[in-house]
BADORO-782140 format. One line per 8 residues: number of its first residue (from 1); their letters; for each residue x negated, y negated, z negated of C-alpha. Coordinates in nm, 3 decimals, padded with zeros to 5 digits, always signed. Last residue first. Example, Ala and Ser with C-alpha at 12.3 -4.5 7.8 and 13.67 -1.06 7.14 Angstrom:
<sites>
2> sa> -01.367:+00.106:-00.714 ~ -01.230:+00.450:-00.780
</sites>
This chain:
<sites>
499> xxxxxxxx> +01.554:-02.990:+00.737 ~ +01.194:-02.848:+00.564 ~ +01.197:-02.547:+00.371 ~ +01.141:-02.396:+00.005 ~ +01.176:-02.055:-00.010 ~ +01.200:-01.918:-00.380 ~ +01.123:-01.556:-00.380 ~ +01.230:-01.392:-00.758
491> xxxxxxxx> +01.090:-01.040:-00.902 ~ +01.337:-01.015:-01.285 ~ +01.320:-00.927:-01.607 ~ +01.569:-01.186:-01.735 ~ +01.651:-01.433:-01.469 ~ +01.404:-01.753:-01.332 ~ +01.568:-02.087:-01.350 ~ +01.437:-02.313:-01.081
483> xxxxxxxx> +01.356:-02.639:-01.076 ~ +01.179:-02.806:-00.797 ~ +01.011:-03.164:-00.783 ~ +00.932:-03.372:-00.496 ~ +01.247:-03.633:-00.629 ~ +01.450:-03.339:-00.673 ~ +01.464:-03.010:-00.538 ~ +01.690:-02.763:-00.736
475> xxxxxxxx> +01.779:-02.418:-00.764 ~ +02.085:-02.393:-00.942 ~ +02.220:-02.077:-00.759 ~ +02.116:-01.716:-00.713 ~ +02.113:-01.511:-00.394 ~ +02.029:-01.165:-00.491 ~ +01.858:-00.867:-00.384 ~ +01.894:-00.533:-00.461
467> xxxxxxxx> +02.048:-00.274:-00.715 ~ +02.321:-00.080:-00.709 ~ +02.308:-00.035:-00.263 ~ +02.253:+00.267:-00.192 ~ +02.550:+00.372:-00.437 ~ +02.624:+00.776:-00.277 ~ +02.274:+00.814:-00.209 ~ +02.089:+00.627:-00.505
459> xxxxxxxx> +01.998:+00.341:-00.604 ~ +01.869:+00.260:-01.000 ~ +01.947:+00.100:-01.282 ~ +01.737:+00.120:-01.568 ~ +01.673:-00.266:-01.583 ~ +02.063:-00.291:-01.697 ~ +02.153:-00.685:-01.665 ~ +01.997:-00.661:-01.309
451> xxxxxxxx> +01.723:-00.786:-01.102 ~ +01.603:-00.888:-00.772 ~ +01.584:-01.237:-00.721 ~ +01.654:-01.458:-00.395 ~ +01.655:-01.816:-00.423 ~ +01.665:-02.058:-00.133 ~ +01.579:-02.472:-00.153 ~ +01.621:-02.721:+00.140
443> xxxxxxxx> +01.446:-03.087:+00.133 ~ +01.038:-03.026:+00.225 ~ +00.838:-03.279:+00.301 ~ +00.701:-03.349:-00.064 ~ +00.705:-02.996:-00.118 ~ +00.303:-02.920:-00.086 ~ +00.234:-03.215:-00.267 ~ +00.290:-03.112:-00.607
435> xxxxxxxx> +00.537:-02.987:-00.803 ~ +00.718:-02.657:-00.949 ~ +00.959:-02.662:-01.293 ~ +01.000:-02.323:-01.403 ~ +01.301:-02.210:-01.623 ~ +01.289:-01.895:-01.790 ~ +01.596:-01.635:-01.859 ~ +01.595:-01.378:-02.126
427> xxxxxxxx> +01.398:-01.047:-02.146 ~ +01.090:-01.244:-02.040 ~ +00.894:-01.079:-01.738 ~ +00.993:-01.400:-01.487 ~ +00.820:-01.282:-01.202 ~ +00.725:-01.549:-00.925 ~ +00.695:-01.549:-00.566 ~ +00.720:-01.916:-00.341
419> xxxxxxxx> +00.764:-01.923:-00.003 ~ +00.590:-02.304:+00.147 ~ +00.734:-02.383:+00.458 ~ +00.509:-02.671:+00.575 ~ +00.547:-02.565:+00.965 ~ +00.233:-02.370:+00.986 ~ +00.354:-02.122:+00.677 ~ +00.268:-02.140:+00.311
411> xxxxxxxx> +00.240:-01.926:+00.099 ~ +00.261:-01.902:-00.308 ~ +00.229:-01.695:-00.586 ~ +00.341:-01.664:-00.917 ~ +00.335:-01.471:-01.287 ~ +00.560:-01.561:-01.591 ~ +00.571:-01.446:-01.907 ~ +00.207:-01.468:-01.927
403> xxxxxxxx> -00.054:-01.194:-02.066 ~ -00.156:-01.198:-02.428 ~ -00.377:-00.871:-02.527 ~ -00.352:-00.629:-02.168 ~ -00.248:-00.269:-02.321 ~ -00.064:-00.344:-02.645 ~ +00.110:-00.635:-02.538 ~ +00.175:-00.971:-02.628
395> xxxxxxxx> +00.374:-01.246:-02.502 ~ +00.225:-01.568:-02.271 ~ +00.433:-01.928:-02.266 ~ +00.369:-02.200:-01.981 ~ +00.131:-02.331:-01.726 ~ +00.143:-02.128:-01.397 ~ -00.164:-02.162:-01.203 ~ -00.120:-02.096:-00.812
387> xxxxxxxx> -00.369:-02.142:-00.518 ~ -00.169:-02.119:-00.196 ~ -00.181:-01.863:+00.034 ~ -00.184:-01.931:+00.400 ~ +00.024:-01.782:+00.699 ~ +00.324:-01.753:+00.497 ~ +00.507:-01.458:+00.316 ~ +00.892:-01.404:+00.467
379> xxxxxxxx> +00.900:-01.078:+00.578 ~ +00.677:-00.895:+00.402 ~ +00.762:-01.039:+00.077 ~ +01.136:-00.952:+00.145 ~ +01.049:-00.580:+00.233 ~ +00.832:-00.554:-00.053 ~ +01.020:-00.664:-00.336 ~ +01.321:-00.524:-00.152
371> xxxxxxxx> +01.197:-00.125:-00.109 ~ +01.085:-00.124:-00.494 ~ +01.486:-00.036:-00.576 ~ +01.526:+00.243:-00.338 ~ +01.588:+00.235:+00.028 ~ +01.824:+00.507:+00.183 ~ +01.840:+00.781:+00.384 ~ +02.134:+01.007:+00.437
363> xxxxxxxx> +02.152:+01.386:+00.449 ~ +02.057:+01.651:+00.681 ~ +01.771:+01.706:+00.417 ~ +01.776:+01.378:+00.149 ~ +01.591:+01.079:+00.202 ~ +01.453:+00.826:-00.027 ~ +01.264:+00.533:+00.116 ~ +01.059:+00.295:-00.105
355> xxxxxxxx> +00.841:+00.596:-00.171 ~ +00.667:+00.773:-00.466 ~ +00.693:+01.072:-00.270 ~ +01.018:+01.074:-00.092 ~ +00.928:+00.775:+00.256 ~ +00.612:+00.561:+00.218 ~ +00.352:+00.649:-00.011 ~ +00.177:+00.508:-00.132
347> xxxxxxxx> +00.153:+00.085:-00.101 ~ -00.073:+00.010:+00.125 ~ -00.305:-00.238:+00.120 ~ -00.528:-00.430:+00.334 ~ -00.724:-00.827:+00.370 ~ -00.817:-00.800:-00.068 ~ -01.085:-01.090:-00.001 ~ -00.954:-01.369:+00.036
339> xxxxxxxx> -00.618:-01.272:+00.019 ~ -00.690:-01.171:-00.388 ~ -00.351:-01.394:-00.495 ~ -00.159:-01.192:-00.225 ~ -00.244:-00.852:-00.395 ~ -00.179:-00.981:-00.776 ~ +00.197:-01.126:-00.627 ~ +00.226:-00.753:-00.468
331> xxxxxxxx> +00.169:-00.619:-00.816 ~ +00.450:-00.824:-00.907 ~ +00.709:-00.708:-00.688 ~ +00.607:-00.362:-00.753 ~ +00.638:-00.471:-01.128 ~ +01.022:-00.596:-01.082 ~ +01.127:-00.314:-00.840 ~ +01.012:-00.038:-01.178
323> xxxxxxxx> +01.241:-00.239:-01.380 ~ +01.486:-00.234:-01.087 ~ +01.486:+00.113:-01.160 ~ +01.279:+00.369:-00.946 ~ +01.388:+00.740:-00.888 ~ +00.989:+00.868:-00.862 ~ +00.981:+01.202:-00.599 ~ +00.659:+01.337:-00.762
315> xxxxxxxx> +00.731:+01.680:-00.505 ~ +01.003:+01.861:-00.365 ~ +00.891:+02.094:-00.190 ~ +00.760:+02.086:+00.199 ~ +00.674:+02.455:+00.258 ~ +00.651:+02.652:-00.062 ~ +00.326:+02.750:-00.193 ~ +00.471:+02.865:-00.559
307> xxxxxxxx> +00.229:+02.689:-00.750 ~ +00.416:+02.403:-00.867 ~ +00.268:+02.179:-01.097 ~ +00.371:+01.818:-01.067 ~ +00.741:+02.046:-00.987 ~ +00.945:+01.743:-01.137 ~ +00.729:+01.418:-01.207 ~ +00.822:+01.280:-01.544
299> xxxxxxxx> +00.489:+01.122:-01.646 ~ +00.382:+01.064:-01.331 ~ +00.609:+00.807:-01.304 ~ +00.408:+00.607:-01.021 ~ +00.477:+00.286:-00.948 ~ +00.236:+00.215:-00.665 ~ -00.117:+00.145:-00.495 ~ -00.327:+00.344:-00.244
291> xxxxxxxx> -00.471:+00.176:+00.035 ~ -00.624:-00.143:-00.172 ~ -00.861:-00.237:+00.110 ~ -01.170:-00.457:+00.002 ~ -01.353:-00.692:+00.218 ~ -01.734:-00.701:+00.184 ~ -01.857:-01.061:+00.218 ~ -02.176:-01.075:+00.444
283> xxxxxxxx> -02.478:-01.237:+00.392 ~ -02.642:-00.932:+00.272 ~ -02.977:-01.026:+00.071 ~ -03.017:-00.664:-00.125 ~ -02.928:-00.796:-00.486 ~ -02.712:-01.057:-00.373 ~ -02.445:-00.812:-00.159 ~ -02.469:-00.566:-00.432
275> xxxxxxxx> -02.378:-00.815:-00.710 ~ -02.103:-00.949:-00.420 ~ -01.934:-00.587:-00.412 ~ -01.994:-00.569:-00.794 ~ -01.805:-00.890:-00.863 ~ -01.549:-00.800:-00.590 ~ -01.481:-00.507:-00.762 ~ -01.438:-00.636:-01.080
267> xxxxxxxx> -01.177:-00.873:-00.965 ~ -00.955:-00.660:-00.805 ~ -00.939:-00.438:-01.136 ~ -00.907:-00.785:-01.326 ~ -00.597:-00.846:-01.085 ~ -00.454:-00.465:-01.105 ~ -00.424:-00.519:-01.498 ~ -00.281:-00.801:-01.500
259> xxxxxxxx> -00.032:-00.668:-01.247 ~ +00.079:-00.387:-01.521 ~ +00.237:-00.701:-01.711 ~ +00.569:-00.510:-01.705 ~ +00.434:-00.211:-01.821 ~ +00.255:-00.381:-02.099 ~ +00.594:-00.498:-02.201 ~ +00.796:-00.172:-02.164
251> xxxxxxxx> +00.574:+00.049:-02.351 ~ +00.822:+00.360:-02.363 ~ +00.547:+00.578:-02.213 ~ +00.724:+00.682:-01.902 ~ +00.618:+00.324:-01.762 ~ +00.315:+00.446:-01.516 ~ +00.110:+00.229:-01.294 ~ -00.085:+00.364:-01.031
243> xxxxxxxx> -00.425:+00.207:-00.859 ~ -00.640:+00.296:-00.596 ~ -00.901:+00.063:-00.427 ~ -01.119:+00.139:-00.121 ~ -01.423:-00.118:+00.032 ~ -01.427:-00.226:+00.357 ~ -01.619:-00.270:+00.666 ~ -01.857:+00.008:+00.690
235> xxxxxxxx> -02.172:+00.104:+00.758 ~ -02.395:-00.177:+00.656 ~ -02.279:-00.145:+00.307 ~ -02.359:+00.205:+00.306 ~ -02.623:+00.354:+00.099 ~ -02.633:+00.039:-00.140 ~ -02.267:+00.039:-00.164 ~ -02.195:+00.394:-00.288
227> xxxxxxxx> -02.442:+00.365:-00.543 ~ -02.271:-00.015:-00.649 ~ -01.897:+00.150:-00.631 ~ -01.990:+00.463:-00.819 ~ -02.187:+00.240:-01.086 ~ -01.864:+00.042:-01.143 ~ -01.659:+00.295:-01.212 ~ -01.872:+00.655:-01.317
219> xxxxxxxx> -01.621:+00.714:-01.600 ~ -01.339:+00.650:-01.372 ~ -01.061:+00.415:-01.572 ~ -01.066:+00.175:-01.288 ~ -00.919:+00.412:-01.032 ~ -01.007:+00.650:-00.745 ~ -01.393:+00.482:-00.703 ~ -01.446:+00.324:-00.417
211> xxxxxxxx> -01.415:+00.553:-00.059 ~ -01.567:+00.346:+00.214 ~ -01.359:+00.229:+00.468 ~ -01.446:+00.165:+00.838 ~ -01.341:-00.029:+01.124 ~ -01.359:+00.091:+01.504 ~ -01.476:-00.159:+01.802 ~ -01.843:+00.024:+01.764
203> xxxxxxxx> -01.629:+00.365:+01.945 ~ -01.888:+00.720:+01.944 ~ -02.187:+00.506:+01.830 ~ -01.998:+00.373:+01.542 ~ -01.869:+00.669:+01.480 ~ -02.245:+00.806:+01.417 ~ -02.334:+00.528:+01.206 ~ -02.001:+00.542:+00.989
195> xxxxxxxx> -02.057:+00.926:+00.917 ~ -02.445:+00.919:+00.833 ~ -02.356:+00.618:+00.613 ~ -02.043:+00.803:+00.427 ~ -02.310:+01.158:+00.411 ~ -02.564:+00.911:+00.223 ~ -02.304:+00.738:-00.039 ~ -02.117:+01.075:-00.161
187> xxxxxxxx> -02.426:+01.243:-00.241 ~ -02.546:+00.989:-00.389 ~ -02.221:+00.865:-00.622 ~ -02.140:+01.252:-00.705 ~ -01.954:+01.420:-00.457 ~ -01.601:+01.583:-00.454 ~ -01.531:+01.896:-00.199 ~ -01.190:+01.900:-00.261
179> xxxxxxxx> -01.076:+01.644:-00.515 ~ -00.951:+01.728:-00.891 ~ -01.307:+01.636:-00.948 ~ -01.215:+01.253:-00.866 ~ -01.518:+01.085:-00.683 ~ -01.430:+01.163:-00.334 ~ -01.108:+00.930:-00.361 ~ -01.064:+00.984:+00.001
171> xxxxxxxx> -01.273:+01.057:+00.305 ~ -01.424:+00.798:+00.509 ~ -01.115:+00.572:+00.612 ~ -01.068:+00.463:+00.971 ~ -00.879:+00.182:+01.146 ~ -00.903:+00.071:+01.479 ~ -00.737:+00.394:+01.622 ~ -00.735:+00.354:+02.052
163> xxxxxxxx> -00.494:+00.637:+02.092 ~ -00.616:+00.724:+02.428 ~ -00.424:+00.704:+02.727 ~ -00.306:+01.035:+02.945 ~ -00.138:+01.203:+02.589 ~ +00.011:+01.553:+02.701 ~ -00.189:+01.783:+02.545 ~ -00.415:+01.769:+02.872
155> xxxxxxxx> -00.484:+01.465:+02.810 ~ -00.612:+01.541:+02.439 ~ -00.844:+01.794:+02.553 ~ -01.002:+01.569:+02.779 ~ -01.085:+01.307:+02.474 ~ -01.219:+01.596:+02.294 ~ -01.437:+01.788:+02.638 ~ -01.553:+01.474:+02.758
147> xxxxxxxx> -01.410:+01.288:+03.159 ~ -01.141:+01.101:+02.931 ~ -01.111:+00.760:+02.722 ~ -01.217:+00.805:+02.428 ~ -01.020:+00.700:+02.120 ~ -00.829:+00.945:+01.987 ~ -01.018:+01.271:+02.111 ~ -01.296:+01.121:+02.041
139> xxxxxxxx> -01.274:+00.958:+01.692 ~ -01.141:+01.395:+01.616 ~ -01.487:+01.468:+01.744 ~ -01.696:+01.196:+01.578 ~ -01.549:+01.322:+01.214 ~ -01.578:+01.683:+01.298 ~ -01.936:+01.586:+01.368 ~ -02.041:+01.439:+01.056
131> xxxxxxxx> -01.857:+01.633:+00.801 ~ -01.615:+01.890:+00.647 ~ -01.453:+02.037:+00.324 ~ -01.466:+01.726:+00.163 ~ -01.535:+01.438:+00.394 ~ -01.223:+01.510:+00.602 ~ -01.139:+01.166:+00.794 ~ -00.863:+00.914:+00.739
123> xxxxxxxx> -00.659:+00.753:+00.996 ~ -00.513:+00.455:+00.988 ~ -00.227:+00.389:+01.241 ~ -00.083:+00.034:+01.314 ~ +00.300:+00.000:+01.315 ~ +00.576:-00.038:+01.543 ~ +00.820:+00.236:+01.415 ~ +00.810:+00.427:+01.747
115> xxxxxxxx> +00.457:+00.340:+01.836 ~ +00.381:+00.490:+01.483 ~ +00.612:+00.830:+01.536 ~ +00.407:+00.849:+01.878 ~ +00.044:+00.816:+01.700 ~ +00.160:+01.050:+01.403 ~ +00.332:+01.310:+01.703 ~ -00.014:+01.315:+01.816
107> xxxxxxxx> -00.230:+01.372:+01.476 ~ -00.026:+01.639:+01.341 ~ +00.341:+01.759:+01.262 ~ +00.428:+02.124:+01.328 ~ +00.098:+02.201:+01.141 ~ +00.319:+02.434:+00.874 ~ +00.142:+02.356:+00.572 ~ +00.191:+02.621:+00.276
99> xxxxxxxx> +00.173:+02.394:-00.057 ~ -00.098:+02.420:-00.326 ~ -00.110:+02.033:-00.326 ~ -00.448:+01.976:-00.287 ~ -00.514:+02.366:-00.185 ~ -00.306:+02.342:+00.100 ~ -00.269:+02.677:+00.249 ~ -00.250:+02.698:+00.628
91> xxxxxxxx> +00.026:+02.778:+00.891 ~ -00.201:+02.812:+01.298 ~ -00.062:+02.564:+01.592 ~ +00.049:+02.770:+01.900 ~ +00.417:+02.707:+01.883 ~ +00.365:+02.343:+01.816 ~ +00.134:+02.345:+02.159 ~ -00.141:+02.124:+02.107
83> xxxxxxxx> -00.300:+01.964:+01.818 ~ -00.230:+01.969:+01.405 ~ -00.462:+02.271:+01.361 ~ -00.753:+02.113:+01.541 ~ -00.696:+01.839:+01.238 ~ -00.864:+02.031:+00.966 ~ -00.731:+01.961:+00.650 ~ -00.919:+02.013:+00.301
75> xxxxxxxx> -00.971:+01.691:+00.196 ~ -00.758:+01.478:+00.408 ~ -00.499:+01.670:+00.159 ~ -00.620:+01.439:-00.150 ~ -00.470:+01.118:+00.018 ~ -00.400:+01.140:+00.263 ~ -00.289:+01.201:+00.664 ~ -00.251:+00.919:+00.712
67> xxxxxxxx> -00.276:+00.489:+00.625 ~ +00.044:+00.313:+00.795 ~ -00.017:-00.049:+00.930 ~ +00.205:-00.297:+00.943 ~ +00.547:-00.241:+00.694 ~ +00.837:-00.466:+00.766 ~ +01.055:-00.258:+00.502 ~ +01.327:-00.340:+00.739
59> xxxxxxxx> +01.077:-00.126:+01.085 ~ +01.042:+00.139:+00.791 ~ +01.473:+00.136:+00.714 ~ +01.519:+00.187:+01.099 ~ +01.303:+00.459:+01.150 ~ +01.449:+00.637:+00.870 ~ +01.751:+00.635:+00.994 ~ +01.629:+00.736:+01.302
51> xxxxxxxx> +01.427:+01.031:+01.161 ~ +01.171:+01.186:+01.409 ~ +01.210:+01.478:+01.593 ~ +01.054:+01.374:+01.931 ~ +01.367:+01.433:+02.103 ~ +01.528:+01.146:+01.876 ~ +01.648:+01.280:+01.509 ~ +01.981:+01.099:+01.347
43> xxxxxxxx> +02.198:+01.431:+01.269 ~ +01.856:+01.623:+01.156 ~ +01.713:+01.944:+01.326 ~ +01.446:+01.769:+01.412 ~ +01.329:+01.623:+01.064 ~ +00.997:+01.418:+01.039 ~ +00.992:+01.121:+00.892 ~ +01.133:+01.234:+00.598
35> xxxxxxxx> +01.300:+01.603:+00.613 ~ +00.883:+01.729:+00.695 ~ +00.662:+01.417:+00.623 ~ +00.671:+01.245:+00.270 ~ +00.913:+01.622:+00.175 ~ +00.613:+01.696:-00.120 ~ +00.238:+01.591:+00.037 ~ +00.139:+01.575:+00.384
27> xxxxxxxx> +00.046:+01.199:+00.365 ~ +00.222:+00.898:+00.467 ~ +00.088:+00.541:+00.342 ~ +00.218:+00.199:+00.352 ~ +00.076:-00.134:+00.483 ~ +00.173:-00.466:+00.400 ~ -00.177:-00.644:+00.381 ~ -00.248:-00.541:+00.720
19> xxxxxxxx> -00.069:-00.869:+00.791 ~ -00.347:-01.065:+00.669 ~ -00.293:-01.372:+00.454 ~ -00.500:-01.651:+00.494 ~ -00.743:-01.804:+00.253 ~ -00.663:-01.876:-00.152 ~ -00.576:-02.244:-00.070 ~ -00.590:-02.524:-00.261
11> xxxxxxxx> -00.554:-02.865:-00.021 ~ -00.193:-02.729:+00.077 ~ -00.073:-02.814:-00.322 ~ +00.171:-02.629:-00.503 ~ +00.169:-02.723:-00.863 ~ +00.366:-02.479:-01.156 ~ +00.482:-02.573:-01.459 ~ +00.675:-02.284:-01.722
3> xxx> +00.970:-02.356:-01.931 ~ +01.090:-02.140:-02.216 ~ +01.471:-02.193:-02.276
</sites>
C-alpha cells in the first residue's frame, strides 16, 4: 500500500479561515429559485412561500453568505421589477437564459428568505445593460435608512429597517462575450471605479468586488485582471474568480486532480494582484472572492439550449456521483489552502442548477452527493489553517503532468482541535501517516469519508441517502503519530481531538 507523510505543526499557519468562505450562490436561472427556494403552493411552504425542506437542508449545508441574483442574468435585470406589490410586478424576457421571468421573487423576499436561512446576502449589480446610478439607487433602497425617495420606497413596501447589504459585486463575468453588455478590459475597469466611488459615498461600510476574468482559459486572462486593477484597485475590496470542472470527457484522472488546477488558477491571480499592487506602491493585499465554483457537467446538460422561453425550466440540473463529491471535496481543500488570501467563495449554485440540493415540484428535497463534502467542511473547519505538505506518490494525467495521489488540509481550532481533509485519488486504498506537534495533546481520533465501491453512484429522490458519509475504522494515534488508511477515490475529514 502507497503511504503518504504528512506534519501538522501550529507554528505554520496559512492565516485564518473566514466563514464567508462557505458561501453559495442563487441566481434566476433553470428551477434555482421558482420550485427551489421558492414554491408557495408547495406542502412545506411558510406564508412567505419559501421551501421548508429546503430551508432546513441550506441551514445542514452550513452555508454563510449567499451571492444573488447572478450570474449572467444580473446582466440584463432590472431590480424595480422585483419590488412592490407581486401582482403589480411587470413578466420580462431573459436574454441570458432566454427564459420568461415572472418577478414574483425579487430583492425583498431574497433579504427575508436569507434571515430565514441565516445567511449573509450578496448582491450583485447590473453593469451590462445599466450603470452608475441604478447601482446607487438599488444601495439605497437596501441600505438607507429612510426620509429619500429609494430607501422611502422600500418602507412603504413593507420593510421599516433597511437591509444593511455588506456585500456587493460589480457586475459579473463582464469579459465573456456570451455576457450582456460585455466590456473590453478599459471599458470594463473605468465604469467599475465610477460605480465603487459613488457607492461608497451612498454607504462607505459596503464591500466591493471587481469582476476578474470568467475563467483561466480567457484569452485576455491575466491582462484583464491587471487593466481592471489599475482603474480600480482603490475601489473595491476584492477580486472575482470563476471556475467549473467538467468529467463528461471520460478523463477520470485529470478530473480527479481538477483541484490542481484551481490552486495554480488561485495562484496566478494573486501574483498579478500583488504585480499590480508593486507596480503602483499599494500597501494593501487585494483579497480574492471565488463566487462561482463547481462540478459542472456541462457536457450533458439537458435543455443547455432551450429557446422556448418557458418560465422556470429545467435547466444544467448536474446528477452528481460520489466521483463528482470527491473533487468538490477537494476543490474545497485548494480553497482553504489559499485562506490568506482567497477570504469568499461560493460554490454555484445552491438548490437544482448545479446544486447540492435537488428538489422536485410538490415533491421532496434532497441533498446530492457534493452536499457532504461541503456540509461537513463547513461545519467542522477550524479557526486557523495549517500549512500542509503531503510527501508521497504522484500519477499522471493528461491535463495537469504528475499531480499527487493524495491532497490535504488542515485547521485547527482554539482548543488544539486540529480537523484534518485529505483526498485519497488512488483507485485503491492509501495509508497516510500524520505527525508533528500539533497532535501531541491530542488522544481521540474520528474518520469520516465519503466514497463508494461504484464512483457513479448517485442520490436521488426515492434513495436520498446512496451515497454519503462514512465512519471508518483503524484510525490510529500513537505515540504523537496518526495513521490513517485513506479509501479508494475517496474525500476523508480526520478530526483529531483532545480528551
Amino acid at each position: 500500500m502507497a503511504e503518504v507523510e504528512l506534519t501538522l505543526d501550529p507554528a505554520f499557519a496559512v492565516g485564518p479561515v473566514d466563514r464567508r468562505l462557505f458561501g453559495s450562490f442563487v441566481e434566476h436561472l433553470g428551477r434555482c429559485v421558482y420550485s427551489g427556494i421558492y414554491e408557495p403552493t408547495h406542502s412545506s411552504a411558510d406564508a412567505a412561500g419559501f421551501r421548508g425542506d429546503v430551508l432546513d437542508l441550506v441551514r445542514q449545508l452550513g452555508a454563510t453568505v449567499i451571492r444573488y441574483p447572478g450570474g449572467n442574468f444580473v446582466s440584463g435585470y432590472r431590480w424595480e421589477d422585483g419590488i412592490g406589490p407581486v401582482a403589480d410586478r411587470p413578466e420580462r424576457l431573459d436574454l441570458a437564459w432566454r427564459s420568461r421571468e415572472s418577478n414574483q421573487f425579487g430583492v425583498n423576499e431574497f433579504m427575508a428568505w436569507c434571515a430565514a436561512a441565516g445567511v449573509e446576502p450578496m448582491l450583485a449589480v447590473n453593469l451590462g445593460t445599466r450603470g452608475v446610478q441604478e447601482a446607487c439607487d438599488l444601495l439605497e433602497y437596501c441600505n438607507y435608512p429612510a426620509g429619500t425617495y429609494w430607501s422611502d420606497l422600500r418602507v412603504s413596501h413593507g420593510v421599516e429597517k433597511p437591509h444593511g447589504v455588506r456585500l456587493w459585486c460589480l457586475g459579473n463575468e463582464m469579459d465573456g462575450p456570451w455576457q450582456i453588455g460585455s466590456k473590453t478590459a478599459d471599458e470594463y475597469g473605468r465604469l467599475a471605479a465610477e460605480t465603487g466611488k459613488a457607492m461608497k459615498l451612498v454607504d462607505p461600510s459596503i464591500e466591493l468586488v471587481l469582476c476578474g476574468s470568467s475563467n483561466s482559459g480567457m484569452p485576455t486572462f491575466g491582462s484583464w485582471e491587471e487593466t481592471v486593477l489599475g482603474h480600480a484597485y482603490d475601489q473595491v475590496d476584492y477580486l472575482s474568480l470563476h471556475s467549473y470542472y467538467d468529467p463528461t470527457d471520460g478523463d477520470r484522472d485529470s478530473f480527479l486532480a481538477s483541484a490542481v488546477d484551481m490552486d495554480r488558477f488561485i495562484e496566478s491571480v494573486i501574483a498579478t494582484c500583488d504585480h499590480v499592487a508593486a507596480k503602483t506602491r499599494r500597501r494593501r493585499k487585494m483579497r480574492l472572492s471565488f463566487d462561482e465554483w463547481n462540478v459542472w457537467h456541462q457536457g450533458a446538460s439537458p435543455n443547455a439550449d432551450r429557446v422556448d422561453w418557458q418560465q422556470a425550466p429545467r435547466h444544467s440540473e448536474s446528477t452528481y456521483s460520489a466521483a463528482d463529491a470527491v473533487v468538490v471535496g477537494s476543490l474545497l481543500i485548494s480553497l482553504l489552502k489559499h485562506a490568506d488570501r482567497v477570504t469568499i467563495g461560493c460554490m454555484a449554485q445552491l438548490v437544482n442548477v448545479l446544486g447540492p440540493i435537488r428538489t422536485e415540484p410538490g415533491g421532496p428535497a434532497w441533498a446530492q452527493t457534493i452536499f457532504h463534502p461541503f456540509a461537513l467542511t463547513a461545519r467542522h473547519a477550524g479557526q486557523q489553517v495549517l500549512r500542509v505538505e503531503p510527501v508521497g506518490p504522484t500519477y499522471s494525467t493528461k491535463r495537469y503532468d504528475d499531480v499527487p495521489v493524495v491532497d490535504a488540509t488542515a485547521t485547527i481550532d482554539a482548543e488544539g482541535a486540529i480537523a484534518l481533509f485529505a483526498v485519497n485519488r488512488a483507485p485503491e486504498p492509501t495509508a497516510i501517516r500524520v505527525g508533528g506537534a500539533a497532535l501531541t495533546r491530542l488522544d481521540r481520533v474520528g474518520h469520516t469519508a465519503v466514497h463508494d465501491a461504484d464512483r457513479h453512484a448517485v442520490n436521488t429522490a426515492a434513495e436520498p441517502d446512496r451515497v454519503g458519509p462514512r465512519q471508518v475504522d483503524g484510525a490510529a494515534l500513537e505515540r504523537g503519530t496518526l495513521h490513517v488508511t485513506l479509501p479508494p477515490v475517496s474525500w476523508n475529514m480526520i478530526r483529531i481531538l483532545p480528551s
